[in-house]
N, C-alpha and C positions, 0 to 999 in steps of 0.2 A: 673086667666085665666084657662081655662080649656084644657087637652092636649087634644087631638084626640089621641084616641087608633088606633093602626094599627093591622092588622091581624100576628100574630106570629106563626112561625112554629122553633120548636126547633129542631136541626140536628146535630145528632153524626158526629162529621170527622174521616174520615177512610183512606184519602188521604193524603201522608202528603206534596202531591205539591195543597193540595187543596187551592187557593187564599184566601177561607175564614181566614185562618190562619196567614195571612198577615195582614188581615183587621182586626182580633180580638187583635193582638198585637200591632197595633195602640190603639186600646182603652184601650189597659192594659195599656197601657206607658202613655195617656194623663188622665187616670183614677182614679190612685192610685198615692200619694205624693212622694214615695220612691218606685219606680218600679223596683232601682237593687236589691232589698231586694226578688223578685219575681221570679220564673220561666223566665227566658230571651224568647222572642220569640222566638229566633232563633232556642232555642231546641225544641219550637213547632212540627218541623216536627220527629223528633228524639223519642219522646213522642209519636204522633200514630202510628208510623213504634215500637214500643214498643221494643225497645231498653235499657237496663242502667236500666232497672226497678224491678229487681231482686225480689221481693215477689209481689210489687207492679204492679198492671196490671191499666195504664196511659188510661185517659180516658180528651177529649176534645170535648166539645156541644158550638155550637153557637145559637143563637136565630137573625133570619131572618126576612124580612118583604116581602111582596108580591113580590117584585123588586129582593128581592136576597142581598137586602145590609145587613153587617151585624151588627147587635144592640148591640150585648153583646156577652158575653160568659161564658165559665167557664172550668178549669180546675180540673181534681177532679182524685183519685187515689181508686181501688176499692183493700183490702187487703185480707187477709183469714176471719177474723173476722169482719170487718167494714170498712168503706170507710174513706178519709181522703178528703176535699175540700181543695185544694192552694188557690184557688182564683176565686172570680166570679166579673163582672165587667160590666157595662153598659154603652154606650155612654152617656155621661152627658146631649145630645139636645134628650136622648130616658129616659131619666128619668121619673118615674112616668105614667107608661103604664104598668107596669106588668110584665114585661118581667125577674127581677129577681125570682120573683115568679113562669113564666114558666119553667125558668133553672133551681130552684130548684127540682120543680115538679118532669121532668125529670131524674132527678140525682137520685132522693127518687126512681122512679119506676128500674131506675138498680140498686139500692142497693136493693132494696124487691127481685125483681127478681134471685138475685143471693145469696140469702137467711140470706144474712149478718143484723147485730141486728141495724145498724143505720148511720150516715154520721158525723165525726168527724168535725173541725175547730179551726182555734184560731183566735184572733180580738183585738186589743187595747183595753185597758180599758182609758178612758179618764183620772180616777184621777192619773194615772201612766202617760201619755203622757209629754214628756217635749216641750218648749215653741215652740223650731225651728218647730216640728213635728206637733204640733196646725198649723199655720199659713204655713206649709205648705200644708196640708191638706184644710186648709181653701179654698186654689187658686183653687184647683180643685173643689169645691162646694160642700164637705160633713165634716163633722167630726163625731169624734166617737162617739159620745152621741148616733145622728141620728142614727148611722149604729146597734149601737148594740139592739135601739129599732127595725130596720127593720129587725134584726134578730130573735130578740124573736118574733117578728109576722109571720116567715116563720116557726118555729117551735124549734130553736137551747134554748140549756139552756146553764148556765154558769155549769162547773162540778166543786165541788167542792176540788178544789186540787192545790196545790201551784205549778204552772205550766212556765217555760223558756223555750224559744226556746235554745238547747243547742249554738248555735254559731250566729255570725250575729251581737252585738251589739257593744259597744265599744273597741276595740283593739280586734275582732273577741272573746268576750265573750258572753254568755249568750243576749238575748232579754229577758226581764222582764217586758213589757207594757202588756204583753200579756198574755188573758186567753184562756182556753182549755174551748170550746164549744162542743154541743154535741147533733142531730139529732136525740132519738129512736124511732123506726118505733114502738113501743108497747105503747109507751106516759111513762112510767113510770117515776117515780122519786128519781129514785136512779141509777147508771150505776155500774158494780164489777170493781175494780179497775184492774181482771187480765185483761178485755177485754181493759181499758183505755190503759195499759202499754203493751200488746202483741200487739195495734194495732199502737202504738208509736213504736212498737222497729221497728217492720215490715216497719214504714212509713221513718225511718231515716237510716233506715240501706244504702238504696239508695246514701247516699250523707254521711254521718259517717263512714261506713265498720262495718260491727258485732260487734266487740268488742267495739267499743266505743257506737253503739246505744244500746247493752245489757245495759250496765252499766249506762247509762242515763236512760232507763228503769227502770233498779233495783233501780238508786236514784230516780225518782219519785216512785215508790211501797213505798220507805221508808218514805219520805215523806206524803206518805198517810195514813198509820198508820191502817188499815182496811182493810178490804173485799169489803166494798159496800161505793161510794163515791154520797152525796147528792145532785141534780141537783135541780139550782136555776136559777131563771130568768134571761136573758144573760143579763139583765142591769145590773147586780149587777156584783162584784167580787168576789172572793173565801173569807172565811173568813178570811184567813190567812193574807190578805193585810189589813183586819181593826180589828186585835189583835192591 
């Protein structure tokens, strides 16, 4: 079956009692399998009043239709060096019209415009996902395979580099389904590893404090082992997980 395209107009919020912001946290919440793992809506408004963002300057785009309803959206962080994406998301009945493609679009031209080298991200990797997180994932209509091919068709690569999210996963350690993606505006294929890890410390210092996002910093740099970190197709994984 074929969808019908609707006409899309994408829209920075600048309001943070804008309704749109109500209607996009609905589709974070019925979007993503594990949505406490997310930015909570509620700090939605918190976020464009740009509060609590200490290096990080918080940035929120919806993607509209004619009507004013909203389809999707995305959350995204622009840093000194590079941008960081939380999370972009689509109404599951707006799937397959575009409209991730236009919120990325958008995001690319404020990071060009504000001179920064690219748009960061992280994303499951499926051979790492454990079973509950499959089959929950499943109920909302995507899985990671899917997602991480829709990523390498917006333009993201997998960076290679043995990458956790410092807290989050079992008994608040480490997340380790997940790789470090990575947007350059130049296409190149290699990222330096100081702009990986200055635009990590900058993106965690927010919710760590200094000393603990330095230090996570400096163990991914060690981890890295070099200067220049190789950028590979976002299907694949870092090589480190198929040693």
């Amino acid at each position: 079956m074929t969808v019908p395209v609707r006409p899309i107009t994408v829209r920075h919020i600048t309001d943070p009692r804008d309704p749109a912001l109500v209607a996009f946290g609905q589709i974070q919440e019925r979007s993503y399998y594990a949505p406490d793992m997310l930015i909570p809506p509620a700090a939605f408004p918190q976020l464009v009043a740009g509060r609590g963002g200490g290096l990080r300057e918080n940035r929120i785009l919806v993607a509209e239709d004619a009507t004013g309803q909203v389809l999707g959206g995305t959350v995204f962080h622009l840093l000194p060096e590079a941008a960081f994406s939380s999370f972009l998301a689509v109404a599951p009945e707006a799937r397959g019209q575009g409209i991730s493609r236009a919120l990325h679009t958008a995001r690319l031209e404020e990071v060009r415009a504000r001179g920064l080298a690219g748009l960061f991200a992280d994303s499951v990797f499926a051979g790492r996902q454990d079973a509950p997180d499959r089959e929950a994932e499943a109920r909302t209509g995507t899985n990671a395979v899917t997602r991480r091919r829709a990523l390498h068709a917006l333009g993201y690569r997998t960076v290679d580099v043995p990458y956790w999210q410092p807290v989050g996963g079992p008994d608040g350690g480490p997340l380790t389904d997940l790789d470090l993606l990575y947007h350059p505006l130049d296409e190149a294929d290699s990222v330096p590893t100081a702009l990986v890890t200055g635009t990590l410390r900058a993106y965690w210092t927010a919710w760590l404090g200094q000393d603990r996002a330095r230090s996570e910093a400096e163990a991914l740099a060690e981890r890295a082992g070099g200067e220049l970190l190789a950028l590979l197709p976002a299907t694949e994984t870092p090589r480190y997980w198929r040693a």
